[in-house]
C-alpha positions as a Markdown table, in Angstrom:
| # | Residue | x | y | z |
|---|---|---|---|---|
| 1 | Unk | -82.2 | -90.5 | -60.3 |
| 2 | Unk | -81.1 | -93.8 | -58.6 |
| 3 | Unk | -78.4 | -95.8 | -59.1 |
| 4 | Unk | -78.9 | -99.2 | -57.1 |
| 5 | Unk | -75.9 | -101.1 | -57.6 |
| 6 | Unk | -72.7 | -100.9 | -59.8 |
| 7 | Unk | -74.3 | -101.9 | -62.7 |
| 8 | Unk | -76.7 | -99.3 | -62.8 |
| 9 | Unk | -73.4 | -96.8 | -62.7 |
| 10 | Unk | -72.3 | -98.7 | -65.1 |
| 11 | Unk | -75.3 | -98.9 | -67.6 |
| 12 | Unk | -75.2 | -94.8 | -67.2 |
| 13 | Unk | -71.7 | -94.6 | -68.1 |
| 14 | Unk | -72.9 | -96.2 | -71.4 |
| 15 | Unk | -75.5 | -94.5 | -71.9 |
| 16 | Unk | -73.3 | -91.3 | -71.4 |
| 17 | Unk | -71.3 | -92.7 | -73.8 |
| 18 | Unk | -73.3 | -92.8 | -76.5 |
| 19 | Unk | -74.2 | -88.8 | -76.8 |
| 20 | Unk | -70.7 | -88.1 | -76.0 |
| 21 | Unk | -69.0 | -85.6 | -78.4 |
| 22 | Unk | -65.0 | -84.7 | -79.0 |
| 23 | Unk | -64.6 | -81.1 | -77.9 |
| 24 | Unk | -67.8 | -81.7 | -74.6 |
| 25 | Unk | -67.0 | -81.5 | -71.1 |
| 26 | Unk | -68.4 | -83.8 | -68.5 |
| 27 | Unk | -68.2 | -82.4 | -65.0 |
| 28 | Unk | -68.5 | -85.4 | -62.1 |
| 29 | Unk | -69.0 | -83.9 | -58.7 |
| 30 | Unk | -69.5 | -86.1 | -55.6 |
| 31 | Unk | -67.6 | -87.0 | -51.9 |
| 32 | Unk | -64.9 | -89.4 | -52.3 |
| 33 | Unk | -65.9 | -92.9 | -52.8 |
| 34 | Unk | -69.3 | -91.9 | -54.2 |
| 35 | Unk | -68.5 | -93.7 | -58.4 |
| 36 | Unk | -67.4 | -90.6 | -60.2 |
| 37 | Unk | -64.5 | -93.0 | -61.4 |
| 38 | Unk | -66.8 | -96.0 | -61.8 |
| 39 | Unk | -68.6 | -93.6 | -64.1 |
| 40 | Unk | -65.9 | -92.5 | -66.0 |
| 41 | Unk | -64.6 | -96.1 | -66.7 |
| 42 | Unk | -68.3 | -97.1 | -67.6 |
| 43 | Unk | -67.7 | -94.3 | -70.4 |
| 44 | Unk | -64.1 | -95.6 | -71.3 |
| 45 | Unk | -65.1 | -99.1 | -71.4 |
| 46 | Unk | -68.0 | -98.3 | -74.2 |
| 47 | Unk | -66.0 | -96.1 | -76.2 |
| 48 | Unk | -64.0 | -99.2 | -76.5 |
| 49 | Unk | -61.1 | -99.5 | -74.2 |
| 50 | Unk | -60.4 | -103.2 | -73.5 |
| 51 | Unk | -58.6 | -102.4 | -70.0 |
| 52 | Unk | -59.8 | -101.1 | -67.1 |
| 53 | Unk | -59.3 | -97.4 | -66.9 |
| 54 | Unk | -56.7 | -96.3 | -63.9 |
| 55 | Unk | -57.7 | -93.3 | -61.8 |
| 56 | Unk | -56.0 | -90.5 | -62.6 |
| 57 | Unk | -55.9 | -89.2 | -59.2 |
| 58 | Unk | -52.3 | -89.3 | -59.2 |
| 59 | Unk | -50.6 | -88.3 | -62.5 |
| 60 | Unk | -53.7 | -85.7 | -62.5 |
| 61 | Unk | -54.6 | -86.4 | -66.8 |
| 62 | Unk | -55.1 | -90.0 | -68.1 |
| 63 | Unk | -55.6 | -88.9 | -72.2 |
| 64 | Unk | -57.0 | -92.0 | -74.1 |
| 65 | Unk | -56.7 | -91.7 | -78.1 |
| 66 | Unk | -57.7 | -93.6 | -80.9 |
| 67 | Unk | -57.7 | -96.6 | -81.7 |
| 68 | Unk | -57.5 | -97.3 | -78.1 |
| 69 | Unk | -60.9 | -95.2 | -77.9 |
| 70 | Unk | -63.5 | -94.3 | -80.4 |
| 71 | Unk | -62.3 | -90.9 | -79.8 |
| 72 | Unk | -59.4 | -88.5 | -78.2 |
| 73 | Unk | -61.1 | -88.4 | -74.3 |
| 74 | Unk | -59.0 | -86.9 | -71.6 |
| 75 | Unk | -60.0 | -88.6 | -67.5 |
| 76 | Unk | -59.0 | -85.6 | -65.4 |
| 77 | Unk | -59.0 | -85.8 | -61.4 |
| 78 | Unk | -58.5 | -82.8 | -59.5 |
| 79 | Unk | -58.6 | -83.5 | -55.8 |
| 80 | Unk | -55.1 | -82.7 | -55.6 |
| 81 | Unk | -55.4 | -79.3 | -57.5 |
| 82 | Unk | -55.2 | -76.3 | -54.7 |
| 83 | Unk | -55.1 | -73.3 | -56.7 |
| 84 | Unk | -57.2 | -72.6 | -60.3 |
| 85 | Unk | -53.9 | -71.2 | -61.1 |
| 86 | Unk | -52.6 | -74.9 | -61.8 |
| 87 | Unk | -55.3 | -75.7 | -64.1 |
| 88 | Unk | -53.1 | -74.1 | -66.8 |
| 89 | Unk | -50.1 | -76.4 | -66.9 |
| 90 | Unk | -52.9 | -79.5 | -67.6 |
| 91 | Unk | -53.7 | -77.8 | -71.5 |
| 92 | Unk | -57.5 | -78.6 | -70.7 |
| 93 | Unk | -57.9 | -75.3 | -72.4 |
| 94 | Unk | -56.2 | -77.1 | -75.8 |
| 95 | Unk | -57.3 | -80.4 | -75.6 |
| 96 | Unk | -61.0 | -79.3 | -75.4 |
| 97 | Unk | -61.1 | -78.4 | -79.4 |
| 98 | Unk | -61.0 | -81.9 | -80.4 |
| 99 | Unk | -61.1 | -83.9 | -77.1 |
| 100 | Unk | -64.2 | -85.2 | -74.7 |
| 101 | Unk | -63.1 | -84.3 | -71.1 |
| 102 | Unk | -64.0 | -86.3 | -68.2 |
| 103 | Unk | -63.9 | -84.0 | -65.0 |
| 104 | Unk | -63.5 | -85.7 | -61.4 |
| 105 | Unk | -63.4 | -82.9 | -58.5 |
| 106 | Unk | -64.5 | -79.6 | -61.2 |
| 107 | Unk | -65.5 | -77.5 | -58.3 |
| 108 | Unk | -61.4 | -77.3 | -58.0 |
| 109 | Unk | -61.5 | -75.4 | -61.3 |
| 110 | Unk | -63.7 | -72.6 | -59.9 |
| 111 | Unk | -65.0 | -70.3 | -62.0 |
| 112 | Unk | -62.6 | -71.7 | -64.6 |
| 113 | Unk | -65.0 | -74.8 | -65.0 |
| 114 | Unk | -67.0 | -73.9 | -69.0 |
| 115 | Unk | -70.3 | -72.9 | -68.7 |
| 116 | Unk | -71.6 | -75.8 | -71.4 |
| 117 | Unk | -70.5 | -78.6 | -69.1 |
| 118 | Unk | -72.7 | -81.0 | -68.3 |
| 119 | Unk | -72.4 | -80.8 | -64.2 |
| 120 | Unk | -73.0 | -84.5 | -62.5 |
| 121 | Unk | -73.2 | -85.1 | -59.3 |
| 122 | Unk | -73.0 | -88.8 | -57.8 |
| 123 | Unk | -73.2 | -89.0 | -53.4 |
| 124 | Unk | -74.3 | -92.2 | -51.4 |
| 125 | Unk | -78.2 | -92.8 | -51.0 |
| 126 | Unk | -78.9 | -92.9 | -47.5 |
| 127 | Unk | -81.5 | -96.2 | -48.4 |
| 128 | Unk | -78.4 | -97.9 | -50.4 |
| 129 | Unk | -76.8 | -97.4 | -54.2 |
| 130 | Unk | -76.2 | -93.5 | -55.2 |
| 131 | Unk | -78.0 | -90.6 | -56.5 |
| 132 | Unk | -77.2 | -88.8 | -59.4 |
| 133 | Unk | -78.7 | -85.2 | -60.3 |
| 134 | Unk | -77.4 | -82.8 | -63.1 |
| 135 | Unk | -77.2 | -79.3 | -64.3 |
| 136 | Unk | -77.9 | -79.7 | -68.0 |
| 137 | Unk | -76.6 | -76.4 | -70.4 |
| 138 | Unk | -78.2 | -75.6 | -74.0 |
| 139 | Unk | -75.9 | -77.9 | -75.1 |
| 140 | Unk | -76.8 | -80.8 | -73.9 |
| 141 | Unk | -80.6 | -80.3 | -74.4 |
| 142 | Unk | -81.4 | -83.0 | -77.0 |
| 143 | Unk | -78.8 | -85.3 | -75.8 |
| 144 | Unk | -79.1 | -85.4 | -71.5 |
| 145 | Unk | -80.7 | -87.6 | -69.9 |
| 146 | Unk | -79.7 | -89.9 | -72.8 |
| 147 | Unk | -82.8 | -92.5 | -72.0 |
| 148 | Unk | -85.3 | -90.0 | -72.2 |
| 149 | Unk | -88.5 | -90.9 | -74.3 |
């Protein structure tokens, strides 16, 4: 799928939005610079928060929780991660049972990353704008792509 401009990343992070669930994971994948963030705070914005969301690409986790948000999501960035063996100090593990996660950089996670995440992928276009494909699990099958007809 194309995404021509910003406002087309933003018009999918709505759309995301809208069939996003407390306890699902959303894996974005893509180089840096390629609008896994700009994603993530087209999400955050329709689930109501009136800010604009902060990368978490330094404190790692960025949780969000009601009323701030229609519901608990977690923004996780995990470029600096080096070892899965980190991954367990973050609680992603806990905060999954009643909290959406947003995933920057899951290929850190290795084989750690759940098998029911909806996998992203966002990289530059060579003609201009981004691409996005996805791996879509069973559980996402009536909800991804949320436009469909």
């Amino acid at each position: 799928m194309s995404l021509a401009d910003a406002a087309a990343t933003d018009r999918l992070g709505t759309a995301l939005a809208g069939v996003l669930q407390a306890g699902d994971v959303v894996a974005l994948s893509g180089p840096l610079g390629a609008g896994k963030t700009s994603l993530a705070r087209g999400v955050l914005a329709t689930l109501g928060l009136q800010e604009e969301a902060p990368s978490p690409s330094f404190s790692l986790v960025i949780a969000y929780e009601p009323p701030e948000v229609r519901f608990p999501l977690w923004h996780v960035d995990l470029y600096r991660i080096e070892d899965p063996d980190e991954l367990a100090e973050l609680g992603l593990d806990d905060a999954r049972s009643d909290t959406a996660l947003l995933i920057e950089w899951p290929e850190r996670m290795g084989a750690m990353l759940w098998g029911d995440a909806l996998r992203l992928t966002v990289e530059p276009d060579p003609n201009g704008g981004r691409r996005l494909t996805w791996a879509a699990p069973a559980a996402w099958e009536m909800r991804w792509p949320p436009f469909q007809s």
